[in-house]
N, C-alpha and C positions, 0 to 999 in steps of 0.2 A: 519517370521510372528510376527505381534506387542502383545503385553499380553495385550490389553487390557488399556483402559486411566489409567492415573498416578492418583496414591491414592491423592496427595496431592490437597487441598481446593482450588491453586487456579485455575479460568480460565483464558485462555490465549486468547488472540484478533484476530480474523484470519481475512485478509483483501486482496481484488484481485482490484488490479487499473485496470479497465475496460478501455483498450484503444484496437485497432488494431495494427495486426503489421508490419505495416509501419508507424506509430507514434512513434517507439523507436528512442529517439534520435541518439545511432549508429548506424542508419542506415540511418541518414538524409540525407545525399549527394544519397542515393540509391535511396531515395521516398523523393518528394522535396514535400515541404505542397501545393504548391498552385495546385498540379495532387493527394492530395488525394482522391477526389471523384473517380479519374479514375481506382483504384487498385481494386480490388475484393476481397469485403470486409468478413470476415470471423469472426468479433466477436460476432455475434448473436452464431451460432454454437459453439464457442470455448467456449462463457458465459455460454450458455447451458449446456455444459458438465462438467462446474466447478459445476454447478447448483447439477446436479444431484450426483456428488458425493459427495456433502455436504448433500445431501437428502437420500445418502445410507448409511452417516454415521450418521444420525442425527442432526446436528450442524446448526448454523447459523454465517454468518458473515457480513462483512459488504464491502461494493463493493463502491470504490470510481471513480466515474466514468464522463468521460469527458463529455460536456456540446455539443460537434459537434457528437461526439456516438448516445446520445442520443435523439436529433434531429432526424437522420438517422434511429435508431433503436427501439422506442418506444416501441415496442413488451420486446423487451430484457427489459429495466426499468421497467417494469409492471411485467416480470417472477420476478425480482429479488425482489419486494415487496412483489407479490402474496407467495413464498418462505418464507415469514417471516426474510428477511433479512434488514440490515441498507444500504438505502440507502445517498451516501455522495458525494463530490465533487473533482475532481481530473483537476478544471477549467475546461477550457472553448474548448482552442486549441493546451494541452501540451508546451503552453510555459512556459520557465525556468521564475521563481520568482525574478531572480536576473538578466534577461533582460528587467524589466520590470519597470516603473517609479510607483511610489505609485499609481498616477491618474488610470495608465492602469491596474493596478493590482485590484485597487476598483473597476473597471466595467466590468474586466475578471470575480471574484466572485460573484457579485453583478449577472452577465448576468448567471452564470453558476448556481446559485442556484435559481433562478427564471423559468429555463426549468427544472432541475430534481424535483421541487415542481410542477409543472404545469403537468409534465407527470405520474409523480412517484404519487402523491395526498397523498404526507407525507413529514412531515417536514424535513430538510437538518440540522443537524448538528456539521458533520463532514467537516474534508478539509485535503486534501494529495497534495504536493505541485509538480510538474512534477519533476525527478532526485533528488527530497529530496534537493532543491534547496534556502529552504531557511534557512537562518544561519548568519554569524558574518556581510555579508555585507546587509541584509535586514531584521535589527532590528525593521523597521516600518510596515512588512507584517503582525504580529501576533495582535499589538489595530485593523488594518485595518479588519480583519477578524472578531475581536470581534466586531468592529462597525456595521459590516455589516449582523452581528447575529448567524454566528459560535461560538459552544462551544468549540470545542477542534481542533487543528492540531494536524496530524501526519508528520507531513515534516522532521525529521532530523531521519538523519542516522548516527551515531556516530562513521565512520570509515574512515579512511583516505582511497580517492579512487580516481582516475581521473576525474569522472564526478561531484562527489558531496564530501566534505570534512568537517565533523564540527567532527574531533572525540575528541575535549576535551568538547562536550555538552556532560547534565545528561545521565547515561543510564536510569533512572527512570523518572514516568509523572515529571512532571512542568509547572508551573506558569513562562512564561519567560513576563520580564524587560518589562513593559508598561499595562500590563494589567491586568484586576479586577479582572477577573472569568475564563477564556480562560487558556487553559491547552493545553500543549504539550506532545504527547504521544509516545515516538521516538522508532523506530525497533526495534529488539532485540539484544542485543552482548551478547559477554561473555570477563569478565574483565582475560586477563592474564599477572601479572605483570604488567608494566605501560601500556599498550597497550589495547585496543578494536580488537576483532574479530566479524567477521558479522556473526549470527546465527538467522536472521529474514528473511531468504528467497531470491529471485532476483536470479538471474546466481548463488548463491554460494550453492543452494538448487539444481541446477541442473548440477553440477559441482564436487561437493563432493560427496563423498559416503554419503548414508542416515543416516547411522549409524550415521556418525558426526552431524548430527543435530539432531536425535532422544539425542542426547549425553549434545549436548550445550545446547538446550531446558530443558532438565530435572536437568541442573546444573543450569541453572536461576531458574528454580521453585523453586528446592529444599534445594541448598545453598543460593541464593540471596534472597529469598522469596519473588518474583516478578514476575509480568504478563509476560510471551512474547509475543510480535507484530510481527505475521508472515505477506508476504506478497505474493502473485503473482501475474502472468498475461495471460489472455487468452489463449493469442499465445504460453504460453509456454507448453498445453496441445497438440499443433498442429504441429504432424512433417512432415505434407504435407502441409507446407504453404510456398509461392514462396520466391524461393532464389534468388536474382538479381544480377548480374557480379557488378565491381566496388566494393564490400564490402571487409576491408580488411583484413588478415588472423585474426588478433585481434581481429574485432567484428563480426568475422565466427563462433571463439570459443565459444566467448560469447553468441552471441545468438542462435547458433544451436544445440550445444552439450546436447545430453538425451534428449530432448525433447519428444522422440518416452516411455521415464519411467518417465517423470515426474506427469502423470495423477494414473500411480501405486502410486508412492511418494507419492503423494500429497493422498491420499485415508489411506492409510498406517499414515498419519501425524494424520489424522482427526479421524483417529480411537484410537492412542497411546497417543495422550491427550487430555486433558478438550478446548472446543473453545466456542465463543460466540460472539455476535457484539460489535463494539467498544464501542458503543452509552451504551448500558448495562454493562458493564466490568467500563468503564471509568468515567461514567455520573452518570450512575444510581448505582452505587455500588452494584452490583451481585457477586463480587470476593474479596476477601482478597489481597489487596495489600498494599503496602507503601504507606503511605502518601503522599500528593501532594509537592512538592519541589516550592521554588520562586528561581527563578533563576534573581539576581540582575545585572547580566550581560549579552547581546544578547549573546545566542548561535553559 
């Protein structure tokens, strides 16, 4: 059992990328885009259930969430405001940032924040980039996002990994290379020796014992003196959601494993420390953090 949130001042940013799952990239050869209407779809339920246990532990966060979800599931965008939580942008149709030409990427955001203000009837401004996809080769994603009226990204994750890789970016917010005001708010690690370790959530939340992240969490609070950005995803409270042949033992691991204790986990997370929306942690300054960093080089 957890004792209770941590004494120290700050709060930490709890954030669930609202997609389905059959939109996980590993598993794109399983569930091809152009048959996902045909899958049976389950994040209404799965959102729900994150819903309510951020309501059992009091908390709020902020839900970045796909622009074709929301379309589909308007009911779900309207619980996640009526909740008192930030709604933000996770585009449009999970594609990668770094598949994307500038043009197509300004009318992916542009198209995606235009439906979660029209459904949601609150302003957008946040933006979570699909697989934390942007970084050294798509320096021009973060003015493009400012122009189009986002405050802040979350898109980098600062560990070397197969899908996505920037781990010499800040572990702290930033101001990256091009733009005025627009802040980058990257996951959470923990610095050891020269190296980054992920301790903001994804498979490695439901892969490792909990301890280790109840561990890395309270060592960013406490020795770094800094927010951490947790994150999750629907599907990963649901372990009766269809498992398709063709997937291979690698992204069986990854995406299957605990899933049937991730919604304990996660309940247990929301109770052992301080949480709150990005939008209020990041924007509005409700937490004790570091200063904002300019980062004169893309990430």
């Amino acid at each position: 059992m957890g004792q209770g949130p941590e004494t120290s001042s700050i709060v930490n940013g709890l954030s669930v990328d609202v997609e389905d799952y059959y939109q996980v990239q590993a598993l794109e050869k399983a569930y091809t885009r152009a048959n996902w209407d045909s899958y049976p779809s389950r994040v209404d339920r799965n959102t729900k259930a994150i819903l309510d246990i951020f309501a059992a532990s009091k908390v709020k966060g902020t839900f970045f969430t796909l622009g074709w979800i929301a379309e589909r599931n308007p009911g779900t965008i309207r619980a996640i405001v009526a909740g008192g939580h930030e709604l933000a942008s996770h585009g449009y149709c999970h594609y990668r940032v770094d598949s994307q030409t500038p043009e197509e990427f300004r009318a992916d955001i542009r198209r995606t924040k235009a439906i979660l203000e029209d459904i949601g009837g609150v302003e957008v401004r946040g933006y979570r980039a699909a697989t934390f996809s942007v970084g050294a080769a798509t320096p021009w994603a973060w003015p493009v996002l400012e122009e189009e009226g986002y405050r802040y990204s979350s898109s980098i994750y600062p560990v070397a990994r197969d899908n996505y890789s920037n781990p010499d970016a800040p572990r702290a917010v930033y101001k990256p290379a091009g733009t005025t005001s627009l802040i980058e708010v990257p996951i959470a690690t923990v610095r050891v020796g020269a190296k980054n370790y992920p301790a903001g959530g994804g498979g490695y939340f439901r892969l490792l014992p909990y301890a280790m992240s109840r561990a890395a969490l309270r060592r960013i609070n406490r020795r770094d003196r800094l927010p951490a950005v947790f994150y999750i995803h629907p599907w990963e409270v649901d372990p009766d959601q269809p498992r398709p042949s063709g997937v291979s033992a690698k992204s069986r691991f990854r995406h299957y494993t605990n899933l049937a204790k991730t919604g304990e986990r996660l309940g247990r997370l929301t109770r052992d420390f301080r949480w709150d929306r990005m939008d209020s942690i990041f924007l509005d300054g409700s937490s004790e953090r570091a200063p904002t960093q300019t980062r004169n080089a893309a990430a």
